[in-house]
C-alpha positions as CSV (number, residue, x, y, z in Angstrom):
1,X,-46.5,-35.3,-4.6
2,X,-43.9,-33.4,-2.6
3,X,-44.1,-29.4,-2.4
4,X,-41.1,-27.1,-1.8
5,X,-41.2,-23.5,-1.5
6,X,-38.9,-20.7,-1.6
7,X,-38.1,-17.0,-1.9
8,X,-39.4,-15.8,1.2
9,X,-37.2,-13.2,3.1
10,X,-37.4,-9.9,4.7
11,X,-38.2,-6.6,2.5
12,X,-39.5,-3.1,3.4
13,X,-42.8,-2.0,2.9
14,X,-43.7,-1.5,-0.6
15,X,-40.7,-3.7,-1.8
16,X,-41.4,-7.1,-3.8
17,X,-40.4,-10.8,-3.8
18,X,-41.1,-13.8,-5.2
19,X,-42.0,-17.4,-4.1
20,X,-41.2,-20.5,-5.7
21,X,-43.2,-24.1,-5.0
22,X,-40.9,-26.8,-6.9
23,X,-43.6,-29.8,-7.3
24,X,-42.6,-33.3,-8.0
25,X,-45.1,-35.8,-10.0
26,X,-46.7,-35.7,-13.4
27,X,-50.0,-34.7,-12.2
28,X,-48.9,-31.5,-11.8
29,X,-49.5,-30.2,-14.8
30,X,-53.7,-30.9,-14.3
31,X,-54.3,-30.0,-10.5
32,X,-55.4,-27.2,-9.8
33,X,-52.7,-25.1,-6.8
34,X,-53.2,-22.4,-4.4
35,X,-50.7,-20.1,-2.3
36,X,-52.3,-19.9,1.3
37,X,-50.9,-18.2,4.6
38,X,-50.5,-18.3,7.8
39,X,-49.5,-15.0,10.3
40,X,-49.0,-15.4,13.8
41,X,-52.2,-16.2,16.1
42,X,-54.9,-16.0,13.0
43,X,-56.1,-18.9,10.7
44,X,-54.5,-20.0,7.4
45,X,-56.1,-18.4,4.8
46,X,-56.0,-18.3,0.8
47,X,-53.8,-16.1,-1.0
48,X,-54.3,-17.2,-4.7
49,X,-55.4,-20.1,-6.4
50,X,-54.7,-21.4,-10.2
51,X,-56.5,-23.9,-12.1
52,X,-54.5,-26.6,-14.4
53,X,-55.5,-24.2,-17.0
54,X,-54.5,-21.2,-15.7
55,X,-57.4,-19.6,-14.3
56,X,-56.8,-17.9,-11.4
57,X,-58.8,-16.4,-8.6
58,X,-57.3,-13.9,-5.4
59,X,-58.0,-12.7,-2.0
60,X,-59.9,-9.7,-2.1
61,X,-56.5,-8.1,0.1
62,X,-54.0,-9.1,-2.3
63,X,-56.0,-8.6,-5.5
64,X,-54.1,-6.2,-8.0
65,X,-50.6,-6.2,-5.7
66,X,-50.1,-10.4,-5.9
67,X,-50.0,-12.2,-9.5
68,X,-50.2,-16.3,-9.1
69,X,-48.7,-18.1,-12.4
70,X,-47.2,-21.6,-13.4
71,X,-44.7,-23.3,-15.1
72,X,-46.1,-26.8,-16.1
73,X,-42.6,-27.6,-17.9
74,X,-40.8,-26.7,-14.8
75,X,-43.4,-28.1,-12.3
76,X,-43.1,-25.2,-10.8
77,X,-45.4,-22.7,-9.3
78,X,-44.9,-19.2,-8.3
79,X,-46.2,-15.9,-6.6
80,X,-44.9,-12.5,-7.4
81,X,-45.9,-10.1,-4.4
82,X,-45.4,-6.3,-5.4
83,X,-46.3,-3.3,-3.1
84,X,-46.3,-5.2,0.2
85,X,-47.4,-4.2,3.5
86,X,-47.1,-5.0,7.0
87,X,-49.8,-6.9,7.1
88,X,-48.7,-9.8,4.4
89,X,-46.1,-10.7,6.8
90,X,-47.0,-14.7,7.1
91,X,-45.6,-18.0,6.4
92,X,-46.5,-18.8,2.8
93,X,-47.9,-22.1,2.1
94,X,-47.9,-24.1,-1.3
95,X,-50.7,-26.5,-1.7
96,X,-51.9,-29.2,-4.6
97,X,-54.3,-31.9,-3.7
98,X,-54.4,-31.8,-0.2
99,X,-50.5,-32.1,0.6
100,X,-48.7,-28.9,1.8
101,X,-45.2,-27.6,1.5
102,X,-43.5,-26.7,4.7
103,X,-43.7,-23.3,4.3
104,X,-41.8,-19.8,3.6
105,X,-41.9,-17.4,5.9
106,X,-42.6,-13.6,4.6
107,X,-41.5,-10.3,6.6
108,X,-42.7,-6.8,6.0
109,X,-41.0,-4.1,8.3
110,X,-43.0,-1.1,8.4
């Protein structure tokens, strides 16, 4: 499996965007993904996670703002991030069964 995000940028505070993780292989469409991050000097952490079916489960700091979905005809995951703050700047991380994409990197300006 190879993972390969996109969408990341720079926005203002309360602005939106919306990442992309392009997945190659046919077992996409059964493994369950997750959206993880990483912001400068703290751990990597989970975002948002979605099951092969759909189910879906958030961070308690994103919960309501961040909506996780797929696209199992496009192999293709995303995250849409409304009302962002400061603190979700971070490199954004796409994840299915233990291989990682190289990352998107997020930037809130207060």
């Amino acid at each position: 499996v190879q993972l390969v995000e996109s969408g990341g940028g720079l926005v203002q505070a309360g602005g939106s965007l919306r990442l992309s993780c392009a997945a190659s292989g046919s077992i996409f469409s059964l493994a369950a993904m997750a959206w993880y991050r990483q912001a400068p000097g703290k751990q990597r952490e989970l975002v948002a996670r979605i099951t092969g079916d759909g189910s879906t489960n958030y961070a308690g700091s994103v919960k309501g703002r961040f909506t996780i979905s797929r696209d199992n005809a496009k192999d293709t995951m995303y995250l849409q991030m409304n009302s962002l703050k400061p603190e979700d700047t971070a490199v954004y991380y796409c994840t299915v069964l233990g291989t990682w994409g190289q990352g998107t990197q997020v930037t809130v300006a207060s």
